[in-house]
C-alpha positions in Angstrom: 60.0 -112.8 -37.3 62.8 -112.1 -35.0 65.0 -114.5 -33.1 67.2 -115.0 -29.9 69.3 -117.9 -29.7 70.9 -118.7 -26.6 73.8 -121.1 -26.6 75.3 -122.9 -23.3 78.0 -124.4 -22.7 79.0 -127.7 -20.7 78.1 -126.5 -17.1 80.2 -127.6 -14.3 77.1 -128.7 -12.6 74.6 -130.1 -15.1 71.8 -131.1 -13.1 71.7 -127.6 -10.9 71.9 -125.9 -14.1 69.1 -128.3 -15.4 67.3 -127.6 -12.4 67.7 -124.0 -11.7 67.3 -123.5 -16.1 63.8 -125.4 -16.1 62.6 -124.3 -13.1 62.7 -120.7 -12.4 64.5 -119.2 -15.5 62.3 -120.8 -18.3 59.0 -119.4 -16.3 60.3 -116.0 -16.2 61.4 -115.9 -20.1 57.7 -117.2 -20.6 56.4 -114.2 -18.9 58.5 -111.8 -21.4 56.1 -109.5 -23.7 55.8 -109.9 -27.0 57.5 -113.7 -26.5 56.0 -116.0 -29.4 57.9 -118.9 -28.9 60.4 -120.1 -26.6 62.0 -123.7 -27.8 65.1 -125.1 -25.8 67.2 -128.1 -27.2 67.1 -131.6 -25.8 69.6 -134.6 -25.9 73.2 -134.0 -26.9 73.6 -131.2 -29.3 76.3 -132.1 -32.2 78.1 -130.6 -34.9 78.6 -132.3 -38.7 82.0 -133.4 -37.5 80.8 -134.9 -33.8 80.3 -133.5 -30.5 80.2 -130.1 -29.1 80.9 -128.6 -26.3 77.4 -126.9 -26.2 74.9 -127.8 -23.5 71.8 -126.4 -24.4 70.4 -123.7 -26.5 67.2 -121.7 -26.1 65.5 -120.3 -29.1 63.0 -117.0 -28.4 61.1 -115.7 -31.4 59.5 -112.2 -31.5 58.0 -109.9 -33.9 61.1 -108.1 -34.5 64.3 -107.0 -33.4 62.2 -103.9 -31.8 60.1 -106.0 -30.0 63.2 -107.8 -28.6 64.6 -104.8 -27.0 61.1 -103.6 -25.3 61.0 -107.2 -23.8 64.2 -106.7 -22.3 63.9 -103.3 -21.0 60.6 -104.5 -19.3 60.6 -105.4 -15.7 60.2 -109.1 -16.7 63.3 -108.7 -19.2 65.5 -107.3 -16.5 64.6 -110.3 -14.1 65.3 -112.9 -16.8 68.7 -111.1 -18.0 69.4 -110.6 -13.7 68.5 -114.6 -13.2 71.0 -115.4 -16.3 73.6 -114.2 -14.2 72.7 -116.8 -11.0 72.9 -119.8 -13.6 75.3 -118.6 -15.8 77.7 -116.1 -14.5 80.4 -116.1 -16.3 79.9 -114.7 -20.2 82.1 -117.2 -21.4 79.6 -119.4 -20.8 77.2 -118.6 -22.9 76.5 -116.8 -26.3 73.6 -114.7 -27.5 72.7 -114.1 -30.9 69.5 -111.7 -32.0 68.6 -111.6 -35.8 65.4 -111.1 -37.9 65.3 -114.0 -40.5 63.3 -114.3 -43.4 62.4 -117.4 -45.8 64.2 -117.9 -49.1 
């Protein structure tokens, strides 16, 4: 199994983020191929020493890491990865981390 974790930051404007996140951007993740799972965060996300600055973080699971690069080479990859950009223009923004894990 392969992830992709997404990671936020505070927005400026929470609740257009919120809106704009929920309501077009998670649909067109959904419609990605080869998407197993799709988990986002909810409440306040904290560290072991307190609060973050971190807003919200998506998790994606795939097959592999292969199966993570043909869903965003896709047509629906491209328009999830374009739509990113409305929400979340600036990179520094955001974080994205892909990785194959394995149980121990």
């Amino acid at each position: 199994m392969a992830r992709m974790v997404v990671i936020y930051w505070t927005p400026k404007d929470v609740e257009a983020f919120d809106r704009h996140y929920f309501q077009i951007h998670v649909p067109l993740a959904k419609k990605l191929p080869g998407l197993r799972n799709y988990e986002v965060s909810d409440g306040p996300i904290a560290t072991p020493v307190g609060n973050s600055d971190v807003f919200r973080i998506g998790t994606l699971y795939f097959d592999d890491l292969a199966a993570i690069e043909r869903a965003f080479a896709s047509p629906e990859g491209q328009a999830a990865g374009a739509d990113r950009r409305i929400f979340a223009p600036d990179d520094s923004g955001v974080q994205m981390y892909l990785f194959d894990n394995r149980e121990v």
